[in-house]
PAVOZA-243434 format. One line per 2 residues: number of its first residue (from 1); for each residue z, x, y of C-alpha. Coordinates in nm, 4 decimals, padded with zeros to 6 digits, m for minus. Layout:
REM PAVOZA-243434
NUM	Z X Y  ...
//
This chain:
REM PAVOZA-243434
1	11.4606 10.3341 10.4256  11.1251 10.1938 10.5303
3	11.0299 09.8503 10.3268  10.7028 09.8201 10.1201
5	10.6430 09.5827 10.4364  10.6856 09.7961 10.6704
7	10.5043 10.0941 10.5149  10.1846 09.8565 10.4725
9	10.2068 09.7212 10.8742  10.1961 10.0816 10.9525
11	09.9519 10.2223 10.8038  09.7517 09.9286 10.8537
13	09.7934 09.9939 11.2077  09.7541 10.3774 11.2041
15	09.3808 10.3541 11.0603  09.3055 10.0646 11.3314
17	09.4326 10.2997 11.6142  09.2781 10.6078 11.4994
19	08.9535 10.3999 11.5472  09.0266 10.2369 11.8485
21	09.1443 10.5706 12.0446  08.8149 10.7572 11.8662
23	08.5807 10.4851 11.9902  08.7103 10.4534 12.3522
25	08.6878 10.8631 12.3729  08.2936 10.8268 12.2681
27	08.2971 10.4967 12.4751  08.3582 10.7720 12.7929
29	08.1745 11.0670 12.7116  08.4458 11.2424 12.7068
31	08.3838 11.6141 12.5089  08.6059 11.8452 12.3651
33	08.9016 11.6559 12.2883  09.0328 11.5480 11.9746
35	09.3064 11.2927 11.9053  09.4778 11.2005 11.6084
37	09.7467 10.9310 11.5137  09.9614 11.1345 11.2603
39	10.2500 10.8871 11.1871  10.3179 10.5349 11.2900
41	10.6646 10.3886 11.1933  10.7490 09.9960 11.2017
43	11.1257 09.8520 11.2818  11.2637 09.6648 11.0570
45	11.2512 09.3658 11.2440  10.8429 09.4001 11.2465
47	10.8649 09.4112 11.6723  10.8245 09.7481 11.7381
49	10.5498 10.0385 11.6271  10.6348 10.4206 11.7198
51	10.3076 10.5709 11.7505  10.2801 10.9615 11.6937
53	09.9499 11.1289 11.8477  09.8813 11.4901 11.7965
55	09.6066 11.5940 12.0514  09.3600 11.8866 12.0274
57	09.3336 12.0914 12.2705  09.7043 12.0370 12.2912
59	09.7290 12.1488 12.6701  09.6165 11.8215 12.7425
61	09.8689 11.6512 12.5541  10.0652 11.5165 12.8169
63	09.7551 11.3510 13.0407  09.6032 11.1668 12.7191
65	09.9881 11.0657 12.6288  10.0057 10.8994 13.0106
67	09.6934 10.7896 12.9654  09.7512 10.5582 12.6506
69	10.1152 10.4693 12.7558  09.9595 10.3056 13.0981
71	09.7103 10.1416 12.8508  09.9339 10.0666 12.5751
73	09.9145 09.6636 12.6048  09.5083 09.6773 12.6243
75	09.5155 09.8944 12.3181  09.7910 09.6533 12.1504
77	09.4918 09.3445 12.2047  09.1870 09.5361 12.0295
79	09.4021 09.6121 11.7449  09.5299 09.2849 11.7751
81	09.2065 09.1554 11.7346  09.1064 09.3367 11.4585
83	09.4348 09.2664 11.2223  09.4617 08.8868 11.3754
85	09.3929 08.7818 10.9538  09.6108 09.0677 10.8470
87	09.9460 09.0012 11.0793  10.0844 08.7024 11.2634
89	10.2231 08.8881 11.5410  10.1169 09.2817 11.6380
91	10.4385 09.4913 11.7255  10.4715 09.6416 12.0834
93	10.3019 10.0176 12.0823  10.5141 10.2830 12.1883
95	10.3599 10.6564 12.2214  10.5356 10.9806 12.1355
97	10.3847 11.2943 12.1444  10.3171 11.4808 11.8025
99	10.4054 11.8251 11.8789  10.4074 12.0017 11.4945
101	10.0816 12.1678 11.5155  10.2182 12.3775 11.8194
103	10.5515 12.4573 11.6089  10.3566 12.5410 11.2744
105	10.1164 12.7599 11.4885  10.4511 12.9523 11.6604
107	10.5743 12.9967 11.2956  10.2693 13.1353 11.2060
109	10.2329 13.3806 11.5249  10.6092 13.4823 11.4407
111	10.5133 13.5479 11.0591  10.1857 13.7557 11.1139
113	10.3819 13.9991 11.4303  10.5880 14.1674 11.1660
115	10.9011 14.1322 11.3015  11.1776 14.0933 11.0876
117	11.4826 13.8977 11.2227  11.6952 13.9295 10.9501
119	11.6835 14.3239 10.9978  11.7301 14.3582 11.3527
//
């Protein structure tokens, strides 16, 4: 059960890495590629942040994902710098990779074929 603390941290520093990964891809001209944060969860102890990033097109999920986790502590200072008055002390990133678009898109390729599992 995540505390009212904990909740707040998060989404504090969802929003702030949203902007921070949006800016840097405009930053480097890069075109064509979208990236979201879609959940960010806090430990209890305040030390950690699990970051969730869903990327669009999602075949290159995997080289943004290496990407930020080789940049992770240079991400961790500009949001840092922008919550300094919010937080005493930011909690270590962590990437995962946000994989549910893929799985409700396979869902919805299996619904719209026709097939019927429980029939066959």
């Amino acid at each position: 059960m995540e505390t009212k603390r904990q909740k707040r941290i998060a989404k504090l520093i969802q929003q702030d890495l949203a902007e921070v990964l949006q800016s840097d891809i405009r930053k480097n001209g890069i075109k064509n590629l979208i990236i979201s944060v879609t959940k960010v969860k806090v430990t209890p102890d305040l030390n950690i942040a699990k970051a969730y990033i869903s990327v669009f097109p999602s075949d290159k999920l995997n080289i943004v994902l290496d990407s930020i986790t080789k940049n992770a502590k240079l991400i961790k200072h500009e949001i840092a710098q922008k919550v300094k008055h919010q937080l005493r002390k930011m909690p270590d990133l962590q990437f995962f990779a946000d994989d549910t678009l893929d799985y409700i898109e396979k869902i919805d390729k299996e619904l719209k074929s026709g097939d019927n599992p429980i029939k066959e």
